[in-house]
N, C-alpha and C positions, 0 to 999 in steps of 0.2 A: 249585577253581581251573580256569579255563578256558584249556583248551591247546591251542586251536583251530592249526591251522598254515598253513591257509589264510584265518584270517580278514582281514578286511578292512581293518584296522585296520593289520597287517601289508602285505598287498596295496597298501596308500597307501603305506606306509613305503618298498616296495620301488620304488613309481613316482619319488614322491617324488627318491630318488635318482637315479635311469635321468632327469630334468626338469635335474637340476642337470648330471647330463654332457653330455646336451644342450647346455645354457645353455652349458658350458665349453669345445663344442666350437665355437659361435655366436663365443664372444668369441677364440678362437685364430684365426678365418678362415678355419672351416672348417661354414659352416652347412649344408651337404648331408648334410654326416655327422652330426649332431645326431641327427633320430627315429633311424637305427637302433643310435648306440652307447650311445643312451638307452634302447633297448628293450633291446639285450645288456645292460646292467648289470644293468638290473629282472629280465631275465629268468634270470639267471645267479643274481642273490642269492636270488629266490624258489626256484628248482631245490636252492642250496645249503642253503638254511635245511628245506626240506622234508625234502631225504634224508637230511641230519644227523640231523632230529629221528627221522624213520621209520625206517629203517634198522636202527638200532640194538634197536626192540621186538619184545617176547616175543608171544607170542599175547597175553597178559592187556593189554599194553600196545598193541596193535594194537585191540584190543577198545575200550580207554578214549579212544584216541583217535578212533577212527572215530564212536563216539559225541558227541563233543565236536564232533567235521566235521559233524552231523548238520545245524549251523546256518549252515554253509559253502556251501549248494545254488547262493546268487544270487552269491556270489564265484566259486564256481566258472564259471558260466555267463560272466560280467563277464572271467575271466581266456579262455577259449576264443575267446571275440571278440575281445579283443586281439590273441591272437594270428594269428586272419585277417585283421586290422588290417596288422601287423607287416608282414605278404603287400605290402601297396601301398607301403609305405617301400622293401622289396625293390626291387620294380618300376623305382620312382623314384630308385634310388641307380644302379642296373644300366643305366637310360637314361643317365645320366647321364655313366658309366664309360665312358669311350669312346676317350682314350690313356693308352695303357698306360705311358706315361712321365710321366705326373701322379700324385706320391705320393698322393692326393685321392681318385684314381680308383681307384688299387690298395687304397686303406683301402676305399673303397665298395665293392669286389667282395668284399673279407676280410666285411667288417662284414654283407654283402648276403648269405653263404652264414651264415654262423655265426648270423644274425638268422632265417634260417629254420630251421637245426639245434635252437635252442633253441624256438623253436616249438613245434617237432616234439616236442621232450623236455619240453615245458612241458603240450601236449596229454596223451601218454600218462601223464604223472605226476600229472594234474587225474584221468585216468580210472580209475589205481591208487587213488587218494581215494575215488571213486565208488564202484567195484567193492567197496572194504572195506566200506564204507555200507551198501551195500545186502546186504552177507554178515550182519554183525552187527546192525545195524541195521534195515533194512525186513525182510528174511527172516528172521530168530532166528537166523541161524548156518545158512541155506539160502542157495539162488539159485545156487549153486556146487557143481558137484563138485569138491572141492577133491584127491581119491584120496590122500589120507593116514590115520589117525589121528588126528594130533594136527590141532589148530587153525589156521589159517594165520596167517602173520604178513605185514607189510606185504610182504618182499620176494617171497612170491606172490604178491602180486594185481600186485607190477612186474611179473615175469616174465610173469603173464597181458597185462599192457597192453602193455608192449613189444613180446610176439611177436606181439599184434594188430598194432600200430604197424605191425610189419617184414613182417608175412606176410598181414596180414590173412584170418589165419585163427585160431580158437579150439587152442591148445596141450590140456596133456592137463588141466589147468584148464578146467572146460566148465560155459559156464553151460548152466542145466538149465530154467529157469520163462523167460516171454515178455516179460518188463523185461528179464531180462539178456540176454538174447538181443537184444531192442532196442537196450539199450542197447551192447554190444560191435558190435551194426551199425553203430549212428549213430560208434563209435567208429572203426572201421574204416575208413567212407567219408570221415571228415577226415583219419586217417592217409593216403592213398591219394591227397587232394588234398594235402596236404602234400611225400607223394611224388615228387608229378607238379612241382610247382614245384621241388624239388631238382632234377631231372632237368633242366627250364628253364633254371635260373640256371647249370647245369654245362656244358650245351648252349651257352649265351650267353656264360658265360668262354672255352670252346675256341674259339669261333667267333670271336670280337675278339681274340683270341692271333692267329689264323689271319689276319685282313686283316689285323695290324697289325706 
């Protein structure tokens, strides 16, 4: 049985919906808010359905599934650019927001930060996917010092992806061979521009609080 959790087939399903809230918010009268309460939904139900499924397994079941993810590489990629995507609806809803006494406007600045939070948690939980792939999978149960014993399970390699996310640095999870080490770079540097746009959008609400 294939239990892929990022596959693609889901990844529609999740868009799928996040099109229809869109459309829902088009026919209330509220078309500006469309792309980003279309991309929260999508991006909220993929977050959700992921960590349900992860969360929960044993090393053998972290195993089985990272295995299964092995055919997830182009979804994965497909979901990272979204989410840079995601960045220019930001942009666009935050132009947009500009009195604060338009409920419209005040959705767009809600919709405008929470649309880059889930981003942000969308990227690091693509690269907890990764990182297990590449443990089980590309390296045999390498690529990691993982400083335990036993085997790791999905909610190490979060804790690895998150404290890159937040710190952009390596925790006591270290990758050890020049892919991981690659790849927790390339991971780090979108975490970091991720960052820098939270700080923007937070800059750019105080600031229109402030003239207005």
């Amino acid at each position: 049985m294939n239990d892929r959790v990022l596959s693609a087939r889901r990844a529609l399903l999740h868009a799928g919906l996040g099109v229809l809230v869109g459309v829902l918010c088009v026919m209330a009268g509220a078309p500006s808010l469309g792309p980003l309460a279309g991309w929260c939904t999508a991006g909220l139900l993929a977050l959700g359905h992921v960590w349900r499924t992860c969360w929960r397994q044993d090393p053998a079941g972290t195993e089985r599934l990272a295995r299964e993810e092995s055919g997830s590489r182009l979804t994965d990629d497909v979901i990272v650019l979204a989410c840079l995507a995601s960045i220019v609806a930001v942009v666009v809803a935050l132009g947009e927001a500009r009195d604060p006494g338009d409920p419209v406007a005040v959705a767009s600045v809600v919709l405008g930060v929470l649309g880059t939070i889930v981003a942000w948690a969308l990227v690091n939980t693509v690269y907890a996917m990764k990182y297990a792939r590449m443990y089980f999978v590309d390296h045999g149960e390498g690529g990691f010092d993982v400083k335990q014993e036993s085997r790791p399970t999905y909610s190490d390699f979060a804790y690895f992806a998150f404290t890159v996310g937040m710190s952009y640095a390596a925790p006591e999870v270290e990758p050890v061979t020049t892919a991981t080490r690659r790849k927790a770079l390339a991971h780090a540097l979108l975490s970091y521009f991720f960052g820098t746009v939270l700080i923007a959008v937070a800059i750019n609400l105080v600031t229109g609080l402030g003239q207005n």
